[in-house]
C-alpha positions as CSV (number, residue, x, y, z in Angstrom):
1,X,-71.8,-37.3,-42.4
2,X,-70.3,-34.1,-44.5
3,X,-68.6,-31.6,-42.8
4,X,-70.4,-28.0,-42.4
5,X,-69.3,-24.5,-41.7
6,X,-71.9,-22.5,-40.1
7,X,-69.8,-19.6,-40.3
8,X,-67.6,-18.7,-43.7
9,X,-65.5,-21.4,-44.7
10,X,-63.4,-18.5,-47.3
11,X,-59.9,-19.1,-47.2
12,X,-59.0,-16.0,-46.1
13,X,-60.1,-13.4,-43.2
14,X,-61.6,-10.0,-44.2
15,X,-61.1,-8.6,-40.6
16,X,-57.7,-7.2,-39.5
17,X,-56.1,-8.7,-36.4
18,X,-55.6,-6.3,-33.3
19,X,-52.0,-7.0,-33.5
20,X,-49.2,-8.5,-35.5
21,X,-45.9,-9.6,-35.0
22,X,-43.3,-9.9,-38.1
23,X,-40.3,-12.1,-37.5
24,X,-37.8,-10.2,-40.0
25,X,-36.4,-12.2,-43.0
26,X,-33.1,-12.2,-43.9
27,X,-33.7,-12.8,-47.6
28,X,-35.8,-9.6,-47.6
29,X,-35.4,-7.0,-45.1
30,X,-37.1,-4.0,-46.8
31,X,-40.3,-6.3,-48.0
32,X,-40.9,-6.6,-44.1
33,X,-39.9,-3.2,-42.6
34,X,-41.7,-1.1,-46.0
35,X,-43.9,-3.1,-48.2
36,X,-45.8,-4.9,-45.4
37,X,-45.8,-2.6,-43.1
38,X,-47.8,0.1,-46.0
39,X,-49.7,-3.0,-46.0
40,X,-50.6,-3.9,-42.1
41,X,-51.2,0.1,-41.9
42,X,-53.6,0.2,-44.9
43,X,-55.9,-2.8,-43.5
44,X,-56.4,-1.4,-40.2
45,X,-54.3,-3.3,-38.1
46,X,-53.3,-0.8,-34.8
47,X,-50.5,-2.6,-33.0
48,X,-47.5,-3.9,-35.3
49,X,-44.6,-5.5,-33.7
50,X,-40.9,-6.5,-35.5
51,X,-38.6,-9.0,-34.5
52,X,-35.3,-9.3,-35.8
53,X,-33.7,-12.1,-34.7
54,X,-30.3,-10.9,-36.5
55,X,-30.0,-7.8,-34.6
56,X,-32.0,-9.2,-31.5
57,X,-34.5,-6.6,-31.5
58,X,-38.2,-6.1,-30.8
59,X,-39.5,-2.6,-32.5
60,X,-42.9,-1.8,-31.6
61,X,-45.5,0.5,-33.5
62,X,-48.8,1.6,-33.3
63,X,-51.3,2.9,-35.7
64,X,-52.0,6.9,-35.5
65,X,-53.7,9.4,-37.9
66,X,-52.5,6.9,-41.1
67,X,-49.0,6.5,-39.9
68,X,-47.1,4.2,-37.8
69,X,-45.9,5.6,-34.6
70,X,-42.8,3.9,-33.0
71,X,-43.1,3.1,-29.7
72,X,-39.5,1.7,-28.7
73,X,-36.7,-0.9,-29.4
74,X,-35.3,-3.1,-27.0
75,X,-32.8,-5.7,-26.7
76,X,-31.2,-8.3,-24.8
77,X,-31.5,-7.3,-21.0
78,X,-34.3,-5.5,-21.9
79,X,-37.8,-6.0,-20.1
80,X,-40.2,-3.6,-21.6
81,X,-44.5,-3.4,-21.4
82,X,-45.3,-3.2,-25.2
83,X,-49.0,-2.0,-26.1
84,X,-51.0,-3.8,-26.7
85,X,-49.9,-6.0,-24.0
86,X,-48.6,-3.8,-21.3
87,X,-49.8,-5.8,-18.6
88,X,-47.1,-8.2,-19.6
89,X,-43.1,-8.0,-18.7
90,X,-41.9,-8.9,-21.7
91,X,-37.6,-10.9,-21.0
92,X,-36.5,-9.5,-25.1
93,X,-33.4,-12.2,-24.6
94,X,-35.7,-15.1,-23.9
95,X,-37.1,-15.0,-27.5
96,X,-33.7,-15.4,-28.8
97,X,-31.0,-18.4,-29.0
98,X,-28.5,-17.6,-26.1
99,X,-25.4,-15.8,-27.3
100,X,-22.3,-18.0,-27.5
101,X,-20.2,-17.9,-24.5
């Protein structure tokens, strides 16, 4: 029996997510705060998120009249609502290794 796809089987998706979260690089800072950002912007994606685990930082954006709008930063002790999920208490120093005592 061969394997079907009854929907596209491309190897890429054409449709641009409602949000997307970009875990900073350290090789390559300004590729993910600049270039791919332009990118995320320029494919219609409205809710972009960045983590950077170095600085332990969550910066949120959202997409307004062709620009990204920043929402906020927060760190650790932080427990912000971030569009688009709001409805969420989100613990920022729970997505990080603990800090050395």
């Amino acid at each position: 029996m061969a394997w079907t796809c009854s929907i596209s089987c491309a190897a890429y998706f054409t449709l641009a997510p409602d949000w997307l979260c970009e875990v900073v690089s350290p090789d390559d800072r300004g590729r993910d705060r600049v270039r791919k950002a332009d990118l995320y912007l320029r494919s219609g994606v409205p809710y972009y998120w960045i983590v950077d685990p170095a600085d332990r930082t969550i910066e949120a954006f959202e997409a307004s009249e062709g620009r990204w709008v920043r929402l906020g930063a927060w760190t650790d002790g932080d427990t912000p609502r971030i569009a688009p999920f709001d409805a969420v208490e989100l613990d920022v120093a729970g997505l990080f290794f603990p800090l050395p005592a």
